[in-house]
C-alpha positions as CSV (number, residue, x, y, z in Angstrom):
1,X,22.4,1.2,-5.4
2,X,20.3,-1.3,-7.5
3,X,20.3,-4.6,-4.6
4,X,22.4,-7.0,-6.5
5,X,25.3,-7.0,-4.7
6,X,25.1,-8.8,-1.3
7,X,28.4,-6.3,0.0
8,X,25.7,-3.5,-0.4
9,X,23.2,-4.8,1.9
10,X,23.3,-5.0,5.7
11,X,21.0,-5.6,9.1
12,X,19.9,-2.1,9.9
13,X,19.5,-1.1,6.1
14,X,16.3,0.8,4.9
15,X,15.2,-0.4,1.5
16,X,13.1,-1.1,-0.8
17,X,11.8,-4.2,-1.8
18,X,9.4,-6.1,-4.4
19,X,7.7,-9.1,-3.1
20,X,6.7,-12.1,-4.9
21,X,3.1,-11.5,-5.1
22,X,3.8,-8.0,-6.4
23,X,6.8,-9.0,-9.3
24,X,3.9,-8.4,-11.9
25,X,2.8,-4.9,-11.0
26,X,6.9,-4.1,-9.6
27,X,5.3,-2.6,-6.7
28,X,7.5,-1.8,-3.7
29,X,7.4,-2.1,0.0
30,X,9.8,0.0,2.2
31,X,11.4,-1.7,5.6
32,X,14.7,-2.0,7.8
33,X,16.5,-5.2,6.3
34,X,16.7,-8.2,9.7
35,X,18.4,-10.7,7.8
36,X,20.1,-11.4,4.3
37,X,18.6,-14.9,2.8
38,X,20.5,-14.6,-0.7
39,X,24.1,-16.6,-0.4
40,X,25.9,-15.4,-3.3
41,X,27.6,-12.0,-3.7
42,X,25.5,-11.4,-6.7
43,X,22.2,-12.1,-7.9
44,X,20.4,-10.5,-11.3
45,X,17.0,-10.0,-9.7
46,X,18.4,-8.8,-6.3
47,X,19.4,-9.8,-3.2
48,X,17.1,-11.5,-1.1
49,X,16.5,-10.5,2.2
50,X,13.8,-10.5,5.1
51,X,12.4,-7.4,6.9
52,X,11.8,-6.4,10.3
53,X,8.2,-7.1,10.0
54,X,8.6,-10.8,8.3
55,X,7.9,-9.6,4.8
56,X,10.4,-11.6,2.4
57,X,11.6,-10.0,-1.2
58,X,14.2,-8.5,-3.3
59,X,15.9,-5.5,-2.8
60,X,14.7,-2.8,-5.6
61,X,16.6,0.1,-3.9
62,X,18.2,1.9,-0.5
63,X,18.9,4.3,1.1
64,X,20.6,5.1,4.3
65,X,19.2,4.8,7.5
């Protein structure tokens, strides 16, 4: 699961994200996904979504929680 499909992601979700500051380096944070911010069903760079902690980014990646 790459993040570009909105159907994929859900509250609850453990992923993998890139934030803005880090879209240079690709660097990734890990957290449980609180809320998806991205409206369409697809999006090229991923889906954008906000973390438990606050932190706002893409989804690079998931995995099951």
């Amino acid at each position: 699961m790459n993040g570009q499909y909105r159907k994929d992601i859900y509250p609850g979700l453990e992923v993998d994200i890139i934030l803005k500051k880090d879209q240079r380096s690709g660097a990734r944070t890990r957290g449980i996904v609180q809320a998806i911010l991205t409206g369409s069903a697809f999006h090229s760079r991923g889906i954008k979504v906000r973390l438990e902690d606050g932190q706002v980014g893409r989804v690079a990646g998931s995995s099951p929680v």
